[in-house]
DRENDRENVO-893038 format. One record per residue: residue number from 0; x, y, z of N, C-alpha, C in turn. Coordinates in steps of 0.1 Angstrom, whole numbers, plus 5000, padded with zeros to 4 digits. Example, Ala and Ser with C-alpha at 12.3 -4.5 7.8 and 13.67 -1.06 7.14 Angstrom:
<recs>
{rec 0; {5132; 4943; 5078}; {5123; 4955; 5078}; {5132; 4967; 5078}}
{rec 1; {5128; 4978; 5071}; {5137; 4989; 5071}; {5129; 5000; 5079}}
</recs>
This chain:
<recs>
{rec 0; {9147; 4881; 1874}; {9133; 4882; 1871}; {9126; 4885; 1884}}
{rec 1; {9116; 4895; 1885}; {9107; 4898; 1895}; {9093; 4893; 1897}}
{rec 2; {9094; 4888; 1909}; {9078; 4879; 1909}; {9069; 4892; 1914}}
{rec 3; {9058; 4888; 1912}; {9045; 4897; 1916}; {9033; 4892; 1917}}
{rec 4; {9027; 4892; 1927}; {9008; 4890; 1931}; {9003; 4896; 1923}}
{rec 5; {8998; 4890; 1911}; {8988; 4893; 1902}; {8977; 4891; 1908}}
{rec 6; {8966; 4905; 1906}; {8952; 4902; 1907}; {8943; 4893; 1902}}
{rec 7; {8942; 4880; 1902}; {8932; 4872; 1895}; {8922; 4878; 1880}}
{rec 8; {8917; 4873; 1873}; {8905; 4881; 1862}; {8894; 4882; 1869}}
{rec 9; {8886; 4891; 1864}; {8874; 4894; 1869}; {8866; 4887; 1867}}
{rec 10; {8855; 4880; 1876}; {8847; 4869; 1871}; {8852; 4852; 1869}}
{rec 11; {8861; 4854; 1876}; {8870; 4838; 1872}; {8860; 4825; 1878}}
{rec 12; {8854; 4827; 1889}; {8845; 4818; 1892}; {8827; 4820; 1892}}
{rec 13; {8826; 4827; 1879}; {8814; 4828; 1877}; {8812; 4820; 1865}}
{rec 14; {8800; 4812; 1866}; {8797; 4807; 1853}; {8787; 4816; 1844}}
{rec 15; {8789; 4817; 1833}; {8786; 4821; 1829}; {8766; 4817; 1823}}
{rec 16; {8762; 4807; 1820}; {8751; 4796; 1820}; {8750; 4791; 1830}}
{rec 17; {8750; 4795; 1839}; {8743; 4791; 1848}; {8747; 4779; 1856}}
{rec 18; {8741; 4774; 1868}; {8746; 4755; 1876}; {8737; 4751; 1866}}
{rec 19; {8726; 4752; 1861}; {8716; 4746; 1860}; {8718; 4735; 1852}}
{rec 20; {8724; 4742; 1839}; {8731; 4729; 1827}; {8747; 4720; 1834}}
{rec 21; {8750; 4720; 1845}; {8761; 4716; 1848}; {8754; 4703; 1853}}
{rec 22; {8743; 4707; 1867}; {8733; 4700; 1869}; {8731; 4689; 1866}}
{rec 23; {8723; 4696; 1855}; {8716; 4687; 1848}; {8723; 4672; 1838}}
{rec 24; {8736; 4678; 1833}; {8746; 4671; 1827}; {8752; 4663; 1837}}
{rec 25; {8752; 4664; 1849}; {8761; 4655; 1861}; {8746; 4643; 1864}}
{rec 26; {8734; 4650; 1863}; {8727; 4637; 1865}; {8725; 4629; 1854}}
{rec 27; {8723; 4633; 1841}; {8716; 4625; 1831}; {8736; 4616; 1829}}
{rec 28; {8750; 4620; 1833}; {8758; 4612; 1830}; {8760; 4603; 1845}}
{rec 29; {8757; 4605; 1855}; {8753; 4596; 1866}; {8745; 4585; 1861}}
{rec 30; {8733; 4585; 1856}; {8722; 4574; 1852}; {8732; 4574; 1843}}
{rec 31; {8734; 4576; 1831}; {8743; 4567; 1817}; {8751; 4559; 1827}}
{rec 32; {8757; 4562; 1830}; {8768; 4554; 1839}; {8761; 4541; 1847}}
{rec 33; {8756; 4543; 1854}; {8749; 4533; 1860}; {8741; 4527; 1849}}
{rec 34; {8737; 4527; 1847}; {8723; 4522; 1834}; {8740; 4516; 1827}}
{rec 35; {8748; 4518; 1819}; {8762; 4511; 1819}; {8768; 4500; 1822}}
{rec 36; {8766; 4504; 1837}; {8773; 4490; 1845}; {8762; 4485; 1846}}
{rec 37; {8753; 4488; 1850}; {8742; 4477; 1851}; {8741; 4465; 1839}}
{rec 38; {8745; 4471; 1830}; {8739; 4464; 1815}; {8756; 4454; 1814}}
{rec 39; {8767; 4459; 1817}; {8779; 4451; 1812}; {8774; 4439; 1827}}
{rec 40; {8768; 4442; 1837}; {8768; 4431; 1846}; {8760; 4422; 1844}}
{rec 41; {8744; 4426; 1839}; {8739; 4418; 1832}; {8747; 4406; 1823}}
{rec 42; {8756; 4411; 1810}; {8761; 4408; 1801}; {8773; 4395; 1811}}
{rec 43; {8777; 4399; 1816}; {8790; 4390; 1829}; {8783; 4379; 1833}}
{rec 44; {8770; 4384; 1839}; {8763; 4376; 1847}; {8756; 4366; 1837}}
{rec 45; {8753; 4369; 1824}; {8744; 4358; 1813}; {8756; 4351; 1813}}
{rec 46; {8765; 4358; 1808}; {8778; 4349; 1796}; {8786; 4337; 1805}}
{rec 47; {8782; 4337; 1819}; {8793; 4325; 1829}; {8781; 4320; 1833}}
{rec 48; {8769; 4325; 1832}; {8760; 4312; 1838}; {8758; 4299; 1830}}
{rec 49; {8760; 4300; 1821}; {8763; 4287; 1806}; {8772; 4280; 1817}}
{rec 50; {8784; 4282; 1826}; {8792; 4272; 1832}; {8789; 4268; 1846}}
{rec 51; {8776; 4272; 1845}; {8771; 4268; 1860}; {8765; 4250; 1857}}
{rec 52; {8769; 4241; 1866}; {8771; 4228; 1861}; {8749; 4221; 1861}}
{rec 53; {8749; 4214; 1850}; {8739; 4207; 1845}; {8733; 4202; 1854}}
{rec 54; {8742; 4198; 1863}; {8732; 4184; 1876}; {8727; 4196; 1887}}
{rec 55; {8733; 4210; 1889}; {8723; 4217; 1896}; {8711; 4221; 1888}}
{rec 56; {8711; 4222; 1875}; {8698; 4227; 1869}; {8689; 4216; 1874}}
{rec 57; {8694; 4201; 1875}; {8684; 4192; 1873}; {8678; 4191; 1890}}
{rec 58; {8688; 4192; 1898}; {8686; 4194; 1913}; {8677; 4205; 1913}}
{rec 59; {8676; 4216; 1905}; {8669; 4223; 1907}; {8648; 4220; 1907}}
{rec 60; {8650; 4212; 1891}; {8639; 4214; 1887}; {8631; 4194; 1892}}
{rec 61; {8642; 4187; 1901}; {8636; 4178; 1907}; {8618; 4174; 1906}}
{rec 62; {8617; 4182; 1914}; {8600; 4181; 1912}; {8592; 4179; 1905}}
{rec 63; {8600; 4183; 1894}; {8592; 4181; 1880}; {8588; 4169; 1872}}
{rec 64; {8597; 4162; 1880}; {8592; 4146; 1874}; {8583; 4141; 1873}}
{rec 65; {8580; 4137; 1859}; {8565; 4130; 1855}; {8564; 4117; 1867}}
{rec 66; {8550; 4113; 1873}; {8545; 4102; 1878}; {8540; 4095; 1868}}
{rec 67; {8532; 4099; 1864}; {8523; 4092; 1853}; {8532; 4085; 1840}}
{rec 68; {8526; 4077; 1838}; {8528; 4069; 1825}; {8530; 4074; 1808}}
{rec 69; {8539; 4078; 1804}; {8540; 4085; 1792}; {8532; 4081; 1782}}
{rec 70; {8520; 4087; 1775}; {8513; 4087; 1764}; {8523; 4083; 1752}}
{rec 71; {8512; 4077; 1743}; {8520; 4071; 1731}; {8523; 4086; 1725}}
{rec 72; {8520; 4099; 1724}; {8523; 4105; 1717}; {8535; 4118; 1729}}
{rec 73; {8538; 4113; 1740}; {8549; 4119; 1748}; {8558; 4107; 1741}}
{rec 74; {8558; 4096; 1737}; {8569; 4086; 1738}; {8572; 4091; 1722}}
{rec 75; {8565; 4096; 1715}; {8567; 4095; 1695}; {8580; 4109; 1702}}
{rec 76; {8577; 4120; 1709}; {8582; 4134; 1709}; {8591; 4128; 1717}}
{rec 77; {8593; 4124; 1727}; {8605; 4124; 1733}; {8615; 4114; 1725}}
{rec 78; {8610; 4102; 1719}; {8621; 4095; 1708}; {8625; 4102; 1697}}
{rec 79; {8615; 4112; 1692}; {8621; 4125; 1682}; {8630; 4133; 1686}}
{rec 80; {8629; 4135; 1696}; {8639; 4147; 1703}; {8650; 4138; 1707}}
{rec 81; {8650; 4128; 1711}; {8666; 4119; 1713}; {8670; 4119; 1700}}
{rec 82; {8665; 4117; 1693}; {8668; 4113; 1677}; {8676; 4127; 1673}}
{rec 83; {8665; 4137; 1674}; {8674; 4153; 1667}; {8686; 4150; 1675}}
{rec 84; {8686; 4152; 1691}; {8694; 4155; 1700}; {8711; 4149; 1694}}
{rec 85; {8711; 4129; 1692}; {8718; 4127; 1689}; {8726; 4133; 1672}}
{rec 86; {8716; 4136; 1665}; {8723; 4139; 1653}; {8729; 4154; 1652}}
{rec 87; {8723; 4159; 1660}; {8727; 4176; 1663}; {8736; 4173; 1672}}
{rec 88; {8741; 4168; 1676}; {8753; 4164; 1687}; {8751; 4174; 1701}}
{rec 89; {8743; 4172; 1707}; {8738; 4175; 1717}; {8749; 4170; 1730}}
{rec 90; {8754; 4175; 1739}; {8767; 4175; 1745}; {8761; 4161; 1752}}
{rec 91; {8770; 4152; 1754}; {8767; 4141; 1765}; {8764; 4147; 1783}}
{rec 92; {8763; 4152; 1784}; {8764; 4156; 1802}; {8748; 4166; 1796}}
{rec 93; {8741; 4165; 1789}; {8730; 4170; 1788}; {8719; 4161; 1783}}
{rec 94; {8707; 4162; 1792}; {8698; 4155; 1787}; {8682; 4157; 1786}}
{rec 95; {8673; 4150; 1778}; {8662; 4162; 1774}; {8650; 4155; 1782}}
{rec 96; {8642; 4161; 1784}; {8630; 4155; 1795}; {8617; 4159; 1787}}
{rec 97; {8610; 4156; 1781}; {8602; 4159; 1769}; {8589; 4158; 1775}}
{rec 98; {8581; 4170; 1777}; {8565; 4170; 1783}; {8557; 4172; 1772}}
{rec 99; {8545; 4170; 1772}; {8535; 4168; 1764}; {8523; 4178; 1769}}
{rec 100; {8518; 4182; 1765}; {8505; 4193; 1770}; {8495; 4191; 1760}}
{rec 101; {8479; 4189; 1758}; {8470; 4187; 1752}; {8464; 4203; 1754}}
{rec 102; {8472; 4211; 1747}; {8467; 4225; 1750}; {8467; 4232; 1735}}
{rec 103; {8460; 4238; 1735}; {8461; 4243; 1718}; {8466; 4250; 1712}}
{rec 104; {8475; 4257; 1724}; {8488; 4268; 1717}; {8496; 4261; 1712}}
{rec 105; {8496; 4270; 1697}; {8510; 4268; 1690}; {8520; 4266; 1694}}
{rec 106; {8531; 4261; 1701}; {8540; 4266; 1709}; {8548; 4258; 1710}}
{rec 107; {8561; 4257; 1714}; {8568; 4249; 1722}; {8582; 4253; 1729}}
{rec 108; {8583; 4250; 1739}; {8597; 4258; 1752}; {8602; 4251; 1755}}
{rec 109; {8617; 4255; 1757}; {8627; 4250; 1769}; {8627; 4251; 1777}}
{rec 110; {8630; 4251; 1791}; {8633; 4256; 1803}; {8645; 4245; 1811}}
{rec 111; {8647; 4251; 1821}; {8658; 4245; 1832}; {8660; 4227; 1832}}
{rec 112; {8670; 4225; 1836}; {8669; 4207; 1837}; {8669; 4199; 1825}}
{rec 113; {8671; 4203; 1811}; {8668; 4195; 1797}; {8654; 4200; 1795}}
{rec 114; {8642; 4203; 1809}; {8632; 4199; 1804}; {8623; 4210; 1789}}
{rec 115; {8612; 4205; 1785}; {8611; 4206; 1774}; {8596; 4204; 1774}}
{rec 116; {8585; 4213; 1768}; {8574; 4217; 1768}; {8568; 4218; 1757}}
{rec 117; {8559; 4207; 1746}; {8555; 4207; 1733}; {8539; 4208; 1735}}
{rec 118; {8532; 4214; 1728}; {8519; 4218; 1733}; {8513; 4210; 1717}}
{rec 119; {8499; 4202; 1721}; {8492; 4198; 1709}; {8489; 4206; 1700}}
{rec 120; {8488; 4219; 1702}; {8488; 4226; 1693}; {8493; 4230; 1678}}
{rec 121; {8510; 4227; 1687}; {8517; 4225; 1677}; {8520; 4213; 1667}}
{rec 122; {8517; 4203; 1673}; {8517; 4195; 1669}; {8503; 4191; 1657}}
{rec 123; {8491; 4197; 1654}; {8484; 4199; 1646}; {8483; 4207; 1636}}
{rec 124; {8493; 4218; 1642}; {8501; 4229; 1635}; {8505; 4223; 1617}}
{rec 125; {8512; 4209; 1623}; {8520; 4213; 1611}; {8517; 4196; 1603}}
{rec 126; {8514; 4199; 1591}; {8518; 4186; 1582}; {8527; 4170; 1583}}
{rec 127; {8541; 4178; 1584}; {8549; 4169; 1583}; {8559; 4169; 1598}}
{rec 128; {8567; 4157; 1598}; {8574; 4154; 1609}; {8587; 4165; 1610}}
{rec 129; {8590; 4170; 1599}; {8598; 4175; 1599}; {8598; 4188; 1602}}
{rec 130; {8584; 4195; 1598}; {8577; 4207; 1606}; {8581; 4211; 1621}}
{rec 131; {8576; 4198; 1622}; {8576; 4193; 1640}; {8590; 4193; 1644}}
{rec 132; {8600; 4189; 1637}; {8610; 4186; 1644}; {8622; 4196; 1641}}
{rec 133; {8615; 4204; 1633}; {8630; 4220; 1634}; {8624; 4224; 1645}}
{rec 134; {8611; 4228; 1657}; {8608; 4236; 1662}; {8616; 4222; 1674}}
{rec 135; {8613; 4214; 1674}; {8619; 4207; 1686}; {8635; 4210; 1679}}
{rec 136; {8642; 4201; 1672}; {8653; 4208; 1673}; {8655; 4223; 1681}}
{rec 137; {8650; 4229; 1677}; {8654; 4248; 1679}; {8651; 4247; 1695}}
{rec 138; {8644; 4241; 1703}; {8645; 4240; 1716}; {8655; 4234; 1719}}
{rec 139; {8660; 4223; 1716}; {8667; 4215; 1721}; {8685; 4223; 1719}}
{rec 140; {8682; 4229; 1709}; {8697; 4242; 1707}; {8694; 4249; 1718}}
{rec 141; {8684; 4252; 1727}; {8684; 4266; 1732}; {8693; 4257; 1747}}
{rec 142; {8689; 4242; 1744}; {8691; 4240; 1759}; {8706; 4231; 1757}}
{rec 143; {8714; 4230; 1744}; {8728; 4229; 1740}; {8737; 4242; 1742}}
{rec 144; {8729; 4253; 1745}; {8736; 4267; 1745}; {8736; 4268; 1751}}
{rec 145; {8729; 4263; 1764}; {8725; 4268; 1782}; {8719; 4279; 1779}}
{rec 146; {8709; 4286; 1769}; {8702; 4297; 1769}; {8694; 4300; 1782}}
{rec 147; {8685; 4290; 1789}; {8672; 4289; 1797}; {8682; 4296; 1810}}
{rec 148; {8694; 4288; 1816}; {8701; 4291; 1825}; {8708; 4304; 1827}}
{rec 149; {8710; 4306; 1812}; {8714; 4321; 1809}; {8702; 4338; 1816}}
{rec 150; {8693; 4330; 1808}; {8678; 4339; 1808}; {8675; 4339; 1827}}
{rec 151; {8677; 4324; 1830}; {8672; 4328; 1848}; {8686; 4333; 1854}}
{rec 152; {8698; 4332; 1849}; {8707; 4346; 1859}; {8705; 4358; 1853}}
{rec 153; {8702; 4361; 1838}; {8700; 4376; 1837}; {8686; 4384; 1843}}
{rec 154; {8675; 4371; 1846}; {8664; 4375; 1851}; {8666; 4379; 1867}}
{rec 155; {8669; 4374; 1874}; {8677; 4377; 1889}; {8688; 4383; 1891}}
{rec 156; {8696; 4393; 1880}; {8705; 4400; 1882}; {8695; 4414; 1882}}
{rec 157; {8687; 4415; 1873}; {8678; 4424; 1872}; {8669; 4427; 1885}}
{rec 158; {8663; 4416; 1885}; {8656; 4418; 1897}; {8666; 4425; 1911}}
{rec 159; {8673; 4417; 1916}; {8686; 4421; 1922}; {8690; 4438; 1922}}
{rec 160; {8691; 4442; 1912}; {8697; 4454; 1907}; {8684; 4459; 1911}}
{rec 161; {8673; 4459; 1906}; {8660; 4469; 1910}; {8659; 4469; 1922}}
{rec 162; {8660; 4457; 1933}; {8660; 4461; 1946}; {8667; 4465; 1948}}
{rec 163; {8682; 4467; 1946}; {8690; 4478; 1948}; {8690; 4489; 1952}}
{rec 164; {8683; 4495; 1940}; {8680; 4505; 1932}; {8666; 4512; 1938}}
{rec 165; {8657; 4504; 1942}; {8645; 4507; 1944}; {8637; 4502; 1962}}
{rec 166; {8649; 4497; 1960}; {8646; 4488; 1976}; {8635; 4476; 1979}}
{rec 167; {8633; 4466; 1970}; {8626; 4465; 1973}; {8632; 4450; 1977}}
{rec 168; {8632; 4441; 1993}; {8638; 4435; 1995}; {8633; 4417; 1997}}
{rec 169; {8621; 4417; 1987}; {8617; 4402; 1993}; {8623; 4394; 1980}}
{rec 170; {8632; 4388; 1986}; {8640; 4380; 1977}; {8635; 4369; 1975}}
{rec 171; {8627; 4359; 1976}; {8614; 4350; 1973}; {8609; 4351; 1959}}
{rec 172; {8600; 4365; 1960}; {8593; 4372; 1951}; {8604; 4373; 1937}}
{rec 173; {8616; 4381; 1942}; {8631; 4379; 1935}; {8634; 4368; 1926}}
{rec 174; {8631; 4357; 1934}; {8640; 4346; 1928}; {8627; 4341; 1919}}
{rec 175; {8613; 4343; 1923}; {8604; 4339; 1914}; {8605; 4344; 1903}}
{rec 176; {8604; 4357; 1904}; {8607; 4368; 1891}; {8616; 4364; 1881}}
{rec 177; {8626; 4359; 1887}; {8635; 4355; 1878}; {8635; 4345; 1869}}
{rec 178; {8629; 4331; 1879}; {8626; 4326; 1874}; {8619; 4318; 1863}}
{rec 179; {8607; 4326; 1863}; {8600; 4329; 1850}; {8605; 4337; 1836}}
{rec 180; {8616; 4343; 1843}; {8623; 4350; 1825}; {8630; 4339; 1818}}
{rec 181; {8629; 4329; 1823}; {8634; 4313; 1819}; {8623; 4307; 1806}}
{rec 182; {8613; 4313; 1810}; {8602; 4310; 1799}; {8601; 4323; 1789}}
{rec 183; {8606; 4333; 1795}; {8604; 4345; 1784}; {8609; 4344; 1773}}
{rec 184; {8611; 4354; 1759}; {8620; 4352; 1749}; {8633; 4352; 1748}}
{rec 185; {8639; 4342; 1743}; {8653; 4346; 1738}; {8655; 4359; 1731}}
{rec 186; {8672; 4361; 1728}; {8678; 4375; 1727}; {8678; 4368; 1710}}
{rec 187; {8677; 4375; 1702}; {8676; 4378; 1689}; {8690; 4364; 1683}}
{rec 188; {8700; 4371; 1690}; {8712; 4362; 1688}; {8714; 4348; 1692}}
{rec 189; {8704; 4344; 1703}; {8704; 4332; 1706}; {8695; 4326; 1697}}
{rec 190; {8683; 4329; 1690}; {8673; 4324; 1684}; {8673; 4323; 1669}}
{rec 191; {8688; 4334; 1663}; {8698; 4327; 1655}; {8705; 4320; 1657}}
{rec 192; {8711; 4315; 1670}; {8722; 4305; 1670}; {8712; 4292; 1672}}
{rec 193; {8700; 4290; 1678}; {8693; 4281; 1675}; {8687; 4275; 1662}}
{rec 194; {8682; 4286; 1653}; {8684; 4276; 1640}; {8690; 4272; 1632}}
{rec 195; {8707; 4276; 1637}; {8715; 4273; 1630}; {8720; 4256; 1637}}
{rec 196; {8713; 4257; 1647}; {8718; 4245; 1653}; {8708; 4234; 1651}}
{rec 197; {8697; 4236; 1647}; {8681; 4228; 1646}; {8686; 4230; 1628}}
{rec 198; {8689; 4235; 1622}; {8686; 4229; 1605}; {8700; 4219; 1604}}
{rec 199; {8707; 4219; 1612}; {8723; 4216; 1610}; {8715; 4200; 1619}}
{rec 200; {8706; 4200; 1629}; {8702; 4186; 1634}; {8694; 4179; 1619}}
{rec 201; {8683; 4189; 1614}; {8676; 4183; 1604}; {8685; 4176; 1596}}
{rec 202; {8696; 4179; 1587}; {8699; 4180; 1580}; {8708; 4167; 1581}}
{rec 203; {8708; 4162; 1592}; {8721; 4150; 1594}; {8709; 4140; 1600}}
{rec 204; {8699; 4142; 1604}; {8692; 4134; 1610}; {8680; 4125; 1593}}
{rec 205; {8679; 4136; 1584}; {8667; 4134; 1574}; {8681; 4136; 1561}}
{rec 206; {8691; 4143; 1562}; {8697; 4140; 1546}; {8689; 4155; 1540}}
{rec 207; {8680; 4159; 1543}; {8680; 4175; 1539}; {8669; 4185; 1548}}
{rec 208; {8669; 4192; 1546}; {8659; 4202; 1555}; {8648; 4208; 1551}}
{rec 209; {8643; 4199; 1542}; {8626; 4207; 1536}; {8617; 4199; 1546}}
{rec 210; {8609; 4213; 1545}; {8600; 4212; 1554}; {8604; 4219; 1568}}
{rec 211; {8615; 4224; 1571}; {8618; 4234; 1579}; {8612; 4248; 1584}}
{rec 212; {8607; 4247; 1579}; {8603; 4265; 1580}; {8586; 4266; 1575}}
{rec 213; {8580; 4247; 1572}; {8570; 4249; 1574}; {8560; 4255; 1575}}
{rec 214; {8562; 4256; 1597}; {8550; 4263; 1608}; {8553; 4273; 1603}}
{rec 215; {8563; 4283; 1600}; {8563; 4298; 1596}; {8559; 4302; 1583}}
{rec 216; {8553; 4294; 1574}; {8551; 4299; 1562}; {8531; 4294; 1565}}
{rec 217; {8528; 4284; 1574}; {8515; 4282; 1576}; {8513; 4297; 1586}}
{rec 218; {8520; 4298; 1597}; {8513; 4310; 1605}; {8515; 4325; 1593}}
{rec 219; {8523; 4326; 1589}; {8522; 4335; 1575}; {8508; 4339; 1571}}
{rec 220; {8509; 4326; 1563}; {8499; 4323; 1556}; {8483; 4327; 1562}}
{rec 221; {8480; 4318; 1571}; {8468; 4318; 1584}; {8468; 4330; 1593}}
{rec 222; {8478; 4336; 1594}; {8477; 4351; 1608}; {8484; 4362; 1606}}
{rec 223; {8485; 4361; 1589}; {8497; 4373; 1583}; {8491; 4388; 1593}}
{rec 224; {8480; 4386; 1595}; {8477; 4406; 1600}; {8480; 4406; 1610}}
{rec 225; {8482; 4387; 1619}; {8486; 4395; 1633}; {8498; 4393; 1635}}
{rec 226; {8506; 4394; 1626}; {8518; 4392; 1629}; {8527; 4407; 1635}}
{rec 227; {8536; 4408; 1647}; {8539; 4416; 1652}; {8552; 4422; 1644}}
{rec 228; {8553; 4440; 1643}; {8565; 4441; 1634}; {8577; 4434; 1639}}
{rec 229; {8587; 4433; 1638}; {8597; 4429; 1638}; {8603; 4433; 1653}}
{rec 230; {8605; 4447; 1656}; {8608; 4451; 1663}; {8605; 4455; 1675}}
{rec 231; {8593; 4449; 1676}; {8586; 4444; 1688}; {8587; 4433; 1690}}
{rec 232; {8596; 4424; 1686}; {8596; 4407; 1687}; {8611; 4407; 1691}}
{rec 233; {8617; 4397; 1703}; {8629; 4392; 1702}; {8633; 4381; 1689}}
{rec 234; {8618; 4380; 1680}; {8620; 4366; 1673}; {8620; 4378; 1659}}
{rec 235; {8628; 4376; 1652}; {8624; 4381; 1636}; {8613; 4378; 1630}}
{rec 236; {8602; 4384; 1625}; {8593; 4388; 1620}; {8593; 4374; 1607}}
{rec 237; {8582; 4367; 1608}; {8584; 4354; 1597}; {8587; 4355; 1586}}
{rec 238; {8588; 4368; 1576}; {8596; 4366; 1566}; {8611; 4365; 1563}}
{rec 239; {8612; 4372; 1574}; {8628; 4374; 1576}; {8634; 4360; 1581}}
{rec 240; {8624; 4352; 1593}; {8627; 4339; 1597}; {8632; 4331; 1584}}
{rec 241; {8623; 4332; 1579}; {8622; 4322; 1566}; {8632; 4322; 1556}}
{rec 242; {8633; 4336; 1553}; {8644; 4340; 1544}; {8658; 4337; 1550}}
{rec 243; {8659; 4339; 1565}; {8671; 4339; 1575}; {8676; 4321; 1571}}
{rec 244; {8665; 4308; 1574}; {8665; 4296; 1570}; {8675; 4293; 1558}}
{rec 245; {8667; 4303; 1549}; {8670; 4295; 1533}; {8685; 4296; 1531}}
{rec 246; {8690; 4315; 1535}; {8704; 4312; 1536}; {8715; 4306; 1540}}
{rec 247; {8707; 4298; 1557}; {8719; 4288; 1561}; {8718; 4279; 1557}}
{rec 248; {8704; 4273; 1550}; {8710; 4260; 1545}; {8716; 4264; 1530}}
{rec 249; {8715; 4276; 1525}; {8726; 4278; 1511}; {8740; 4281; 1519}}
{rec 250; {8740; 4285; 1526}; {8756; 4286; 1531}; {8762; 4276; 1533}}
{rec 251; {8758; 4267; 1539}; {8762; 4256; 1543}; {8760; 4240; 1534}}
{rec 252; {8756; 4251; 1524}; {8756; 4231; 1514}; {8743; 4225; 1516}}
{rec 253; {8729; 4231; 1527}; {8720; 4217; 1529}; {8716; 4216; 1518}}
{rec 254; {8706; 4203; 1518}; {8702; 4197; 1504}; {8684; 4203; 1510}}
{rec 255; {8680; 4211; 1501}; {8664; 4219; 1508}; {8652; 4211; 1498}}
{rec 256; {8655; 4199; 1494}; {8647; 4190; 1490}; {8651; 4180; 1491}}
{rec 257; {8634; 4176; 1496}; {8634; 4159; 1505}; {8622; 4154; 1504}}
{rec 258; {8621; 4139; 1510}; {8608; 4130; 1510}; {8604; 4139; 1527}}
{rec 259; {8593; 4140; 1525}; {8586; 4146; 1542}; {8579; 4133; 1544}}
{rec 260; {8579; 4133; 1558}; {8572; 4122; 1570}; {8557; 4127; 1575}}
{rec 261; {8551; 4125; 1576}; {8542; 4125; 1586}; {8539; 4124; 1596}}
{rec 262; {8536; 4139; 1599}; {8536; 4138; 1619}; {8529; 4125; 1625}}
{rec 263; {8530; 4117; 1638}; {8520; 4105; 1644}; {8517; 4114; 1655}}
{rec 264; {8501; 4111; 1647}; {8488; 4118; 1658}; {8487; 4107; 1671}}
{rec 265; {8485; 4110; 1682}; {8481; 4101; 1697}; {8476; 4110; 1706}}
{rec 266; {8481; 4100; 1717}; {8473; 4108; 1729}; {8483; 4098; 1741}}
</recs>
């Protein structure tokens, strides 16, 4: 056999379309990529902060300790919330710190340390005791899940990554930023695994779960136009809440009729 230097083809290193789309395809899969890892670290960084130990959250939020003398209606809420706590089986190495606020938002949060933020609002909100106490339950899940601890490392991973990314290096401001996504919303998934954990407390603490889903059939009712679609909410849209309710307690056997309590009004 005879070998031979073949002339190359003509045009072998010409593209044909141009750098431009090659370009352009090398940057927009650079950012996928990063935008990628950024998001699986995120995801790394939520999923092991759950095993970051309880007595630092509490070391953390030290300061927060009430001086003052608990009001007869902080002592009704925080014996409520020991109550859900124990029948929802609330881990022993966790414990709840129950604040009171005379404020008129609807509302009520978890954050760091057990602690735990119910606004009178809510508390006028609703009829019955049991109104009141799926929404405490459903905090007290967020902070059986380590949700709050979850939410302040994915809040500071973020931050973290944008100074990275953006340079921007006061880590102070950082750790503040973060901090506060502790109060922001839960991920869709956690705020289902919360009611499944607050009707499963009702349900062993009361013998059934009516009156659960209550506050969402009053805010329905009272603020249907301003209710946000769905998909602009980490929280499902209150029909879907409601509907979301009835099935776990049909899945699971609860009994969705019961005698209701009466919230105790104080101060």
């Amino acid at each position: 056999m005879r070998y031979e230097n073949r002339q190359p083809p003509e045009g072998i290193n010409v593209v044909e379309h141009g750098w431009a789309r090659d370009f352009i395809l090398l940057v927009i899969g650079f950012f996928a990529g990063l935008a990628l890892l950024c998001w699986l670290l995120l995801q790394l960084v939520a999923w092991s902060a759950k095993w970051t130990p309880f007595s630092w959250e509490q070391a953390l939020t030290q300061s927060w300790t009430l001086d003052e003398q608990p009001g007869e209606q902080q002592r009704y809420l925080q014996q409520l919330a020991d109550q859900l706590a124990q029948a929802g089986g609330l881990s022993p190495e966790l414990t709840l710190q129950v604040r009171y606020s005379e404020d008129d938002t609807i509302n009520a949060f978890a954050t760091l340390g057990g602690n735990m933020m119910i606004f009178e609002g809510l508390v006028d909100a609703v009829d019955s005791e049991q109104g009141l106490a799926f929404v405490i339950a459903h905090e007290i899940a967020h902070i059986q899940h380590r949700h709050p601890v979850q939410a302040v490392a994915r809040g500071l991973s973020m931050s973290l990554l944008s100074a990275m990314i953006f340079g921007q290096t006061d880590l102070a401001q950082l750790a503040g930023v973060g901090g506060n996504l502790a109060l922001l919303n839960y991920s869709r998934q956690q705020e289902n695994e919360a009611d499944r954990w607050a009707l499963q407390a009702l349900h062993n603490h009361y013998g059934h779960v009516a009156g659960a889903d209550e506050l969402f059939r009053k805010l329905k009712e009272e603020h249907d136009d301003l209710v946000l679609p769905e998909w602009m909410s980490t929280h499902p849209d209150l029909d879907a809440r409601i509907a979301n309710l009835e099935k776990i307690a049909r899945d699971n056997g609860y009994e969705m009729d019961g005698k209701l309590l009466p919230v105790i009004q104080g101060k």
